[in-house]
TILUMBA-473705 format. One record per residue (C-alpha): x, y, z. Coordinates in nm, 2 decimals. Example, Ala and Ser with C-alpha at 12.3 -4.5 7.8 and 13.67 -1.06 7.14 Angstrom:
<rs>
<r x="1.23" y="-0.45" z="0.78"/>
<r x="1.37" y="-0.11" z="0.71"/>
</rs>
This chain:
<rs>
<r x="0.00" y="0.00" z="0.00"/>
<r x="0.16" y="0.31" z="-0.05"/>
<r x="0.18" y="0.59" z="0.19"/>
<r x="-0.08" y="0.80" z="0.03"/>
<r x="-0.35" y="0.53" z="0.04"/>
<r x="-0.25" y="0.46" z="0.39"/>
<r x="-0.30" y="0.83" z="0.50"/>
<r x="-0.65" y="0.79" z="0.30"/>
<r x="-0.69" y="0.51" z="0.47"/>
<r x="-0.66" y="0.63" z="0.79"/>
<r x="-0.81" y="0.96" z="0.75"/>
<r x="-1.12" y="0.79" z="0.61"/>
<r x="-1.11" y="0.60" z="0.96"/>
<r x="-1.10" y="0.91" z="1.21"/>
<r x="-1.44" y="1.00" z="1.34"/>
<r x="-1.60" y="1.31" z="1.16"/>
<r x="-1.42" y="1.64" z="1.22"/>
<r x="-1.14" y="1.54" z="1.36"/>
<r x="-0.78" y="1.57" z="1.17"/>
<r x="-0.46" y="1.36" z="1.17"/>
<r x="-0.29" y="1.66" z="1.34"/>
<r x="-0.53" y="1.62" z="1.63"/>
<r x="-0.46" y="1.28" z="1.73"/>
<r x="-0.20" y="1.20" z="2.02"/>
<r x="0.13" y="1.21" z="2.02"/>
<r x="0.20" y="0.88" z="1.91"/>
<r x="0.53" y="0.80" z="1.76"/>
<r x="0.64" y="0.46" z="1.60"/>
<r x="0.54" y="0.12" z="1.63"/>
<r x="0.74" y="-0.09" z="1.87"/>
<r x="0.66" y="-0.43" z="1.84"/>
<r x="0.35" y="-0.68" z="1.76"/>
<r x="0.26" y="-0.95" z="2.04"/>
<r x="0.15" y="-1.27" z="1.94"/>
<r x="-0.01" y="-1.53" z="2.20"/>
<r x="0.15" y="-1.86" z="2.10"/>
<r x="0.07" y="-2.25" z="2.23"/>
<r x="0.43" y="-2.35" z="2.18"/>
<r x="0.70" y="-2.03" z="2.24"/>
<r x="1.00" y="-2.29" z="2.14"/>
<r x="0.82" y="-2.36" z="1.80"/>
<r x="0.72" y="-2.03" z="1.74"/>
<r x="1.10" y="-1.94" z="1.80"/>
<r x="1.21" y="-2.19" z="1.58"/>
<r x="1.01" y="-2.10" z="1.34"/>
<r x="1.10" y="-1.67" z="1.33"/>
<r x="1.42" y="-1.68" z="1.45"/>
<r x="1.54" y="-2.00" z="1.28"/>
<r x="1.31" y="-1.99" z="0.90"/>
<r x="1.24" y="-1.61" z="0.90"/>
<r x="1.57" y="-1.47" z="1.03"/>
<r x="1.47" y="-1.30" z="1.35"/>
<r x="1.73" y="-1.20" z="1.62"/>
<r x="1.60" y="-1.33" z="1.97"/>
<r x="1.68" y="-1.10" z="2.20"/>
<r x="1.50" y="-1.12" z="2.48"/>
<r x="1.36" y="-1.39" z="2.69"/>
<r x="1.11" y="-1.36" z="2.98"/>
<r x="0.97" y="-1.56" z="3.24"/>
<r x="0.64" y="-1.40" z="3.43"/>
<r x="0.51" y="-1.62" z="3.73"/>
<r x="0.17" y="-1.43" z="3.86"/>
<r x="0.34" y="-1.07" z="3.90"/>
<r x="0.08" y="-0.82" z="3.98"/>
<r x="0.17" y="-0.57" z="3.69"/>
<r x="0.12" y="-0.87" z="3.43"/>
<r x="-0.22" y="-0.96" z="3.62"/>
<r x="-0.31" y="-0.60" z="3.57"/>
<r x="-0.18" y="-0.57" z="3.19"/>
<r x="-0.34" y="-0.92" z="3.09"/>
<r x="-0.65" y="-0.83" z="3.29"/>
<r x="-0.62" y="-1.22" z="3.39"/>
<r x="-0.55" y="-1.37" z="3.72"/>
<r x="-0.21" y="-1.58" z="3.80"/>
<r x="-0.06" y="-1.54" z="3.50"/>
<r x="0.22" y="-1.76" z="3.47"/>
<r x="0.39" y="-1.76" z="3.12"/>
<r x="0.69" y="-1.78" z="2.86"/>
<r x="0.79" y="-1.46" z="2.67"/>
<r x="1.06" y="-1.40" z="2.42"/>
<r x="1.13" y="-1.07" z="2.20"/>
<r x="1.26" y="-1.16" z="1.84"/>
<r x="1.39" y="-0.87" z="1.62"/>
<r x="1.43" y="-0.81" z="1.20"/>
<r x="1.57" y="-0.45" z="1.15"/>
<r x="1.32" y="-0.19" z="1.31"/>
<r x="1.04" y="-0.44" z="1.31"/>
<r x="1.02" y="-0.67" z="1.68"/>
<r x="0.75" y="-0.99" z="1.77"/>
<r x="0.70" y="-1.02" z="2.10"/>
<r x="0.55" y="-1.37" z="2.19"/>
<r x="0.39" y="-1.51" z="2.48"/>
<r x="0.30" y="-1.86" z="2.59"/>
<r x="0.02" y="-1.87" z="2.83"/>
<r x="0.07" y="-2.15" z="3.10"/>
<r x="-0.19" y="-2.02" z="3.32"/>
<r x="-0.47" y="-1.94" z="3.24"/>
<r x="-0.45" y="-2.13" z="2.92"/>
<r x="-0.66" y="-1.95" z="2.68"/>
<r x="-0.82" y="-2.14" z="2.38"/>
<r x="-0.68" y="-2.36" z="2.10"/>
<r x="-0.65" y="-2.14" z="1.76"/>
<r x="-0.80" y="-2.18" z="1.48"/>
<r x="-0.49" y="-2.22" z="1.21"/>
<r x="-0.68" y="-2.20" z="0.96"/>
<r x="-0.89" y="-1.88" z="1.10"/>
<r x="-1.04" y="-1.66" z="0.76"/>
<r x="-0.80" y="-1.36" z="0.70"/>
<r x="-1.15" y="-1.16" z="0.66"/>
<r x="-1.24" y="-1.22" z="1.07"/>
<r x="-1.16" y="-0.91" z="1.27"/>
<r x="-0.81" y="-0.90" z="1.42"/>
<r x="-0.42" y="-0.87" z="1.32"/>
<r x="-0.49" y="-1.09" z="1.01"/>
<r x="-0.10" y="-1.04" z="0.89"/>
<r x="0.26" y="-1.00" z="0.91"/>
<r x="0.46" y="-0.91" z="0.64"/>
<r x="0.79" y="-0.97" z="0.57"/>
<r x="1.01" y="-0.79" z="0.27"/>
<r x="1.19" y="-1.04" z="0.07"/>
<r x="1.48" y="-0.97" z="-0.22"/>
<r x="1.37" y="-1.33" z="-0.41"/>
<r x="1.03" y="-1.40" z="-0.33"/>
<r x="0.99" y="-1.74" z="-0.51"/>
<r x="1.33" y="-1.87" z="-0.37"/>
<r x="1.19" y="-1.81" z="-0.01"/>
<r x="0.87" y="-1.90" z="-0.11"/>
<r x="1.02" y="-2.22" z="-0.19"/>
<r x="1.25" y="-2.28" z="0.09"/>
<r x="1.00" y="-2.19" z="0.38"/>
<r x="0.72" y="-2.45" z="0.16"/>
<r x="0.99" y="-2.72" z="0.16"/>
<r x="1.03" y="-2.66" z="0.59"/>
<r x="0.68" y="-2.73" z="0.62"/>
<r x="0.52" y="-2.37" z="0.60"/>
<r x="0.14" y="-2.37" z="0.49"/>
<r x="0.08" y="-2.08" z="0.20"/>
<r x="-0.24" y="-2.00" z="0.07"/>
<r x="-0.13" y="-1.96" z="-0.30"/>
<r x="0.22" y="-1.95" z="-0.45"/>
<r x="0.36" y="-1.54" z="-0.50"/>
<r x="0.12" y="-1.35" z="-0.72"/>
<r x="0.21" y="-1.05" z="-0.90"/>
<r x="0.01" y="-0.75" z="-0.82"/>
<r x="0.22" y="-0.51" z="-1.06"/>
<r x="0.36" y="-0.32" z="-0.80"/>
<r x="0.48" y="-0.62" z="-0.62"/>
<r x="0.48" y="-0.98" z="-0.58"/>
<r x="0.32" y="-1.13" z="-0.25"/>
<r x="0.21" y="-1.47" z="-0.08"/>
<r x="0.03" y="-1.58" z="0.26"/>
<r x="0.15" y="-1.84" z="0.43"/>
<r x="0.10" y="-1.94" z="0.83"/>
<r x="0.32" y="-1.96" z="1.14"/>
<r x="0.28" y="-2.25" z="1.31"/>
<r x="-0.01" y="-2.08" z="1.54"/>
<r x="-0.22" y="-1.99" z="1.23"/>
<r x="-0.09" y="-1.66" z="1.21"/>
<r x="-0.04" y="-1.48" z="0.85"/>
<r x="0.29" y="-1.40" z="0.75"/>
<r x="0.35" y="-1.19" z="0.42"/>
<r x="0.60" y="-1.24" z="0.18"/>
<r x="0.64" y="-0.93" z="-0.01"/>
<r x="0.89" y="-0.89" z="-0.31"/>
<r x="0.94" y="-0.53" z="-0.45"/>
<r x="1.06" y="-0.44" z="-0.80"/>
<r x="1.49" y="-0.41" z="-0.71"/>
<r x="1.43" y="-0.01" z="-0.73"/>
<r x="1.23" y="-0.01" z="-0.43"/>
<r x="1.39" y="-0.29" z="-0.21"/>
<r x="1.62" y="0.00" z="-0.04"/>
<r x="1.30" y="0.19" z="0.02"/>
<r x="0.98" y="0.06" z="-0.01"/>
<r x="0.80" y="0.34" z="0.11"/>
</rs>
């Protein structure tokens, strides 16, 4: 998407008579935070297949600022922080309270964080090398003109996008 259609995109979003200038001070994007069954398998799979740095690693045993946070009660769980240039995941494996088993193959179309996505130099050799280490896609890379792209699924059902620019934009996509 580029950055015009975004800023559409957003101001079409903002409630009537309000203006980008007028929202709050917020600054960058730190991180997304993904709730995972398995943390070492979700680690595996974006440290070890995507190229993420791990970089952090947490434990939380029912502290009273994670009770707060999570709004649950006795929170005991696994956490690491994985980094890939400016862009961090931040995943979290529930022990206690367990929440429910996901859906991998949940619609993209049902309301949530329905993707990830990933810059690549050669799509269809990564394409091919993630496919052969087991990764679900939807479709193999499709060319939208602009650039080539294709869904595939973390091991939690979570979307990841694959997204090859023409080699003029790979320095700066945006």
């Amino acid at each position: 998407m580029t950055r015009a259609r975004l800023l559409a995109a957003l101001a079409s979003g903002l409630t009537a008579g309000a203006s980008l200038a007028a929202q709050p001070g917020i600054e960058a994007i730190d991180h997304v935070g993904l709730s995972t069954v398995d943390i070492e398998r979700s680690i595996h799979f974006y440290r070890d297949l995507l190229g993420m740095e791990l970089t952090e690693r947490d434990d939380v045993n029912d502290q009273i600022e994670y009770n707060r946070i999570f709004a649950l009660a006795h929170v005991k769980a696994k956490g690491a922080m994985l980094r890939l240039g400016a862009m961090q995941i931040e995943l979290f494996e529930f022990v206690s309270p367990a929440g429910k088993t996901p859906d991998p193959r949940q619609p993209v179309n049902d309301p949530r964080i329905y993707h990830i996505c990933f810059v690549v130099k050669d799509i269809d050799k990564e394409y091919a090398r993630l496919k052969a280490a087991g990764v679900p896609f939807h479709y193999p890379p499709q060319d939208f003109g602009v650039a080539k792209a294709a869904y595939g699924r973390d091991p939690d059902g979570n979307v990841i996008e694959l997204l090859q620019y023409p080699a003029a934009k790979v320095d700066n996509p945006h």
